[in-house]
VEXSE-579394 format. One record per atom (N, C-alpha, C, CB): x, y, z. Coordinates in steps of 0.001 Angstrom, whole numbers, plus 500000, padded with zeros to 6 digits. Glycine has a CB too. Layout:
! residues N
XYZ/...
END
This chain:
! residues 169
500846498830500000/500000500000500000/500892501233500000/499037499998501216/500589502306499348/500896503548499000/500759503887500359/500092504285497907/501610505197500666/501451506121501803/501655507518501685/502239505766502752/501316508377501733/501184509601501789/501453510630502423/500546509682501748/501646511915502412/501971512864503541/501415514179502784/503739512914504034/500697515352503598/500076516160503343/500933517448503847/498831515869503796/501524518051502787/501448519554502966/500639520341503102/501804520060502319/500316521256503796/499649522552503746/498528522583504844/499045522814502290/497666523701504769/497282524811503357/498332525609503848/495522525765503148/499252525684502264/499913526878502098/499241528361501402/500991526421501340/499524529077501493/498960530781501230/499585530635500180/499367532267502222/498835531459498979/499145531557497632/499314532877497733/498187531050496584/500839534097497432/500648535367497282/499319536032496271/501949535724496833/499128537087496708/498416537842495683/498821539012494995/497397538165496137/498445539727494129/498415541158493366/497561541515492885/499101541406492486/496960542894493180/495708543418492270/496021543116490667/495477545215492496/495357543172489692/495358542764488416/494453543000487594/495475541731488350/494295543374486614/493251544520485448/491931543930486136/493313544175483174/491838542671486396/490098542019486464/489838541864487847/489770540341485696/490824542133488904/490899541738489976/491935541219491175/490333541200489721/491969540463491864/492829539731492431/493486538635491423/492169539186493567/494727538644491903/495526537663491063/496774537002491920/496118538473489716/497637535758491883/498027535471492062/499102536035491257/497592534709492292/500252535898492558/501014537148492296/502275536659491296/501568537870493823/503268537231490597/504076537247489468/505579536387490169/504283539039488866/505315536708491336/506374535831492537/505941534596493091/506629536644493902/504890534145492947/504222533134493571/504871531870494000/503283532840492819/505374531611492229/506797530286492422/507357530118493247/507920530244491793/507984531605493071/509415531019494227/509369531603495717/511155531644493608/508050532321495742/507275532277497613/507125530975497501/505494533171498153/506107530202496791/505436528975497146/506845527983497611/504422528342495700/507917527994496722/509257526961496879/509893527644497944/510377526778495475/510279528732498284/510629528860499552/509592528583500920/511082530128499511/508800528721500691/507748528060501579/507459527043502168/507007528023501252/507310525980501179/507652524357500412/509157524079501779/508450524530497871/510104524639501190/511194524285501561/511326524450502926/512059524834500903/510756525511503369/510796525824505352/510312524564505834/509537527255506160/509026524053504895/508394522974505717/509017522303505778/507415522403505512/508924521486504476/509929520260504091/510522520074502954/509409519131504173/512243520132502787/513055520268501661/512397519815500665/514249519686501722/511873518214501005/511487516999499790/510530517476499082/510946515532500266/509609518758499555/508387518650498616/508767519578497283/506895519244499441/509469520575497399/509787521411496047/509814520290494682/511502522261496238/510499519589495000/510821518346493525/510134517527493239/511872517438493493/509425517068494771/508641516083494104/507392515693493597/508730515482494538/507116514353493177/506078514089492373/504645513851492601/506411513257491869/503790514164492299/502477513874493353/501250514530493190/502770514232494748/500149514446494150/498697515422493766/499201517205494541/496761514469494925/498314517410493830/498047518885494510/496232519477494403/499202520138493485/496132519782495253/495200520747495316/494781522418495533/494837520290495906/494750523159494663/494164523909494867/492734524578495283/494503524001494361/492377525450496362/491219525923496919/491343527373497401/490832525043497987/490157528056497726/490132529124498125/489378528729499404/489638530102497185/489993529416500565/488943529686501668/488039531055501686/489712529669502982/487319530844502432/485932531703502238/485293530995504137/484620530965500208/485578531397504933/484843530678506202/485306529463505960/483177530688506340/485747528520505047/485512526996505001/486226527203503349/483520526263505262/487467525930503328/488372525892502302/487224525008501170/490010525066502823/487090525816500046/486792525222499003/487590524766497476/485940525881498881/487363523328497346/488431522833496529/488268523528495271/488431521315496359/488818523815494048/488609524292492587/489598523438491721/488922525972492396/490398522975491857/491109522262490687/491999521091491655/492231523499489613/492244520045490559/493067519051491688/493845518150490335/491737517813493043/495315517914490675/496142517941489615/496988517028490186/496709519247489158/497887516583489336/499077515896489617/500216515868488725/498774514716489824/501165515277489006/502903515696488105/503516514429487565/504355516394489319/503773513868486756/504995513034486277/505841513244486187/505129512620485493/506206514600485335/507386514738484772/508002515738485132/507367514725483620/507414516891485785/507756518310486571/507721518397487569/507185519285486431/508465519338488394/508287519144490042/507129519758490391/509440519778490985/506543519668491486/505164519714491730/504298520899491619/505021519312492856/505805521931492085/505746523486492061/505855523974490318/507227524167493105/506543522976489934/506321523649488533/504950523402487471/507555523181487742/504637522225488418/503649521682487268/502286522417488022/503570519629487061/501641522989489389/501098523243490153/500806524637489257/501702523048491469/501941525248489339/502075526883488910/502248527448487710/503058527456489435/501873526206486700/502309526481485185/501462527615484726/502086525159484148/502021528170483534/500894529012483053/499351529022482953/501135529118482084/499025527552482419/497972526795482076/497004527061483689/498555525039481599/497675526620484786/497271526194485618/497209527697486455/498011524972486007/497960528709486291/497527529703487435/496538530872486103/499366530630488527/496537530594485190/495541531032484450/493892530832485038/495802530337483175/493747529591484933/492579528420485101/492337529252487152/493528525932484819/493158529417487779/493039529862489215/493030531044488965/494030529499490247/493853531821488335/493267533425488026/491692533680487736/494010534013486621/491020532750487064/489663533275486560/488806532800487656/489160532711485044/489096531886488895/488778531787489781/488550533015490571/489399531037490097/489766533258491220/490420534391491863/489769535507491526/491784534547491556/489289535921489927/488415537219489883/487168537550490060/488452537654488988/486413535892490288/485030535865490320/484609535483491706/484487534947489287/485872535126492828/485440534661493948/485912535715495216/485971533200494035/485584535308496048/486170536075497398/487179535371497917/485172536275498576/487879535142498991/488973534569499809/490505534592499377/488634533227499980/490979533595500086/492225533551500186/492872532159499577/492487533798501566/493458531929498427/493772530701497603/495282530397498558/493963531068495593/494488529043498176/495472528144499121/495411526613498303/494792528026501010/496629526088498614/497375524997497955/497651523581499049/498887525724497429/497302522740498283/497517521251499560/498659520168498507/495303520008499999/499509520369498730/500430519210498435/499789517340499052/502038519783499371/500019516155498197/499893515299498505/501073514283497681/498590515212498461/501719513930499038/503231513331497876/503931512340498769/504694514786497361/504115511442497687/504367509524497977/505864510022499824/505849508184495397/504993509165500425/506127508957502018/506978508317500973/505591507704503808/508366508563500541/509428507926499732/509980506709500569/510616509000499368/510342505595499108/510693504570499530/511370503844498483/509723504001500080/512375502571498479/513193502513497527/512066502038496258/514487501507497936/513133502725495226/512061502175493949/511677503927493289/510144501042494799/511060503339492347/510983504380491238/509245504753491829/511278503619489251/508472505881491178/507920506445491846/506477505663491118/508322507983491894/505558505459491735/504601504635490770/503258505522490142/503983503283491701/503450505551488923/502717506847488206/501278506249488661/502983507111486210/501033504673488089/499715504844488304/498858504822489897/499269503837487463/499554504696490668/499151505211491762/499006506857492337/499875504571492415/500012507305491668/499260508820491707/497948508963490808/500339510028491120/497590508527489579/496608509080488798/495290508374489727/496784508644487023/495419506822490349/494273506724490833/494330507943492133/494010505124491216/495460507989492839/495067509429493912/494758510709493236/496377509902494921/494764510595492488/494215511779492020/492528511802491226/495356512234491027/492333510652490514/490909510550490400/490391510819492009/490458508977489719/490723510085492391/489972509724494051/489924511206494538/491106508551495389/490833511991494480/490993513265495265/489438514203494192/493151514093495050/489961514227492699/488885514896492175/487280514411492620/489117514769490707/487209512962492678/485513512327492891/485325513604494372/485358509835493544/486235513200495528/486066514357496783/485628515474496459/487242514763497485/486693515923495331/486424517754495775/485152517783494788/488020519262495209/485036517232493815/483939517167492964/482767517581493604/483769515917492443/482082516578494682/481168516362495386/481466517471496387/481067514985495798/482390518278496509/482139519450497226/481762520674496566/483163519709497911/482627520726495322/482336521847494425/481805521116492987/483779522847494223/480945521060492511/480252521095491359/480841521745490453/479121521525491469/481398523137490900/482326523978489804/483649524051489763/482111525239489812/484152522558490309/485603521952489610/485999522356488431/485633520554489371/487213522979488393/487709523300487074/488008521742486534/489127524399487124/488685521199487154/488866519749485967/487890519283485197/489169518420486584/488212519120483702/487183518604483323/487637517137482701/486490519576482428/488883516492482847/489213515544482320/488463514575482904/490428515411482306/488203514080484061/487638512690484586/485905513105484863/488606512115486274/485412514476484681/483859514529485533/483333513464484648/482760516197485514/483596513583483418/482367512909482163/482350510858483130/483558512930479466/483922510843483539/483713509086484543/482520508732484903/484400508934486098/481972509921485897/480952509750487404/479641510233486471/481414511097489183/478775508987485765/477292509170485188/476409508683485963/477007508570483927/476828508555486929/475989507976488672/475919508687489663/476607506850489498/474918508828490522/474687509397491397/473798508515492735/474142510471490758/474195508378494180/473041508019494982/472701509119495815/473257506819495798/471598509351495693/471286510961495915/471529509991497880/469008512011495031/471794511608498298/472024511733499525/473328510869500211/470782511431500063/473775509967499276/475085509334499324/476301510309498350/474841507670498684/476276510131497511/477480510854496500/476319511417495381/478931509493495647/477177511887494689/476528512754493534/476427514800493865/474669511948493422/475978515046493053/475544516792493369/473882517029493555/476051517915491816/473017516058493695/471681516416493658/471945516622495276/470437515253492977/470880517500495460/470614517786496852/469561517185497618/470417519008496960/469231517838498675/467793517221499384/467740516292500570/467047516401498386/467224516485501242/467731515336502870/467562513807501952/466046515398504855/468978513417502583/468727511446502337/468101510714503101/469906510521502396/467634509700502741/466910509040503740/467207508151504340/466051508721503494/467225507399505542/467396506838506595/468305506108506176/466417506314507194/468366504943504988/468997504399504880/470501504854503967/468224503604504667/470183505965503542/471322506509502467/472504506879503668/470717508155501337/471950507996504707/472618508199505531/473324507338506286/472114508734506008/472769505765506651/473340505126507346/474382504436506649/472562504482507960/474323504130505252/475111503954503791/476588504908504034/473973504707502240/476312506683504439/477006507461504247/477732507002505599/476445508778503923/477048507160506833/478040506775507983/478905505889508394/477634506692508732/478547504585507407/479500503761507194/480176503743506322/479259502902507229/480498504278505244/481503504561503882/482422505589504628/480639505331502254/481721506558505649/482508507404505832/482750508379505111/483284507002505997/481307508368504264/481286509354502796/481616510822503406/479488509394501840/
END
């Protein structure tokens, strides 16, 4: 079994910006010096990430992972603080970042165990935010048990809930 270790929530700098708040032009190398106070290992390495904004209560918006770039690079790419910029102009709070990256051990790093942690992480934040930027895996989940998983709303009933208290949904 895979094992894991959780960075964060780290603070994402900001800067005002033509449309709004923006994540700031320094962000990188705050975020990697940051990274590094905690723990050296995470700047390089390979693994999920999450991005969210808090607002009273951290809400997830995009959830990603790295093969081939270090986590900070692949986290903070153009592509990717673009996609959080248009966030950032339409929302309120404070964007914040969750590292998730393999407890190291001998051996090469196992890709497909990050991509299933990372489906798994998106099904989560999914079911928290509906307006997940990812759109690679939503089209997966064409199921729903209302009051168990899914986005329909509405009290579940007796037995869904007791479904949920034991999944630990």
């Amino acid at each position: 079994m895979a094992s894991y270790k959780v960075i964060g929530p780290i603070e994402l700098c900001t800067e005002p910006g033509p449309l709004g708040k923006q994540l700031s032009r320094f962000c990188r190398r705050d975020l990697k010096t940051e990274c590094d106070r905690i723990d050296t290992s995470v700047a390089n390495s390979k693994g999920c990430y999450v991005f969210g904004i808090r607002c009273r209560t951290i809400k997830p918006w995009y959830v990603g992972k790295t093969k081939t770039q270090s986590i900070i690079s692949e986290c903070l790419s153009d592509r990717n603080r673009n996609a959080y910029n248009r966030v950032l102009h339409t929302r309120r709070g404070l964007p914040l970042m969750f590292f998730i990256i393999p407890v190291r051990r001998p051996g090469p790093i196992n890709h497909w165990e990050i991509r299933k942690l990372e489906q798994t992480l998106i099904s989560f934040a999914w079911e928290r935010n509906p307006d997940l930027l990812n759109t690679n895996l939503k089209d997966e989940w064409t199921w729903d048990i209302p009051g168990v998983w899914g986005t329909r709303g509405g009290r579940p009933t007796k037995a869904a809930a007791a479904l949920k208290e034991m999944l630990d949904i």
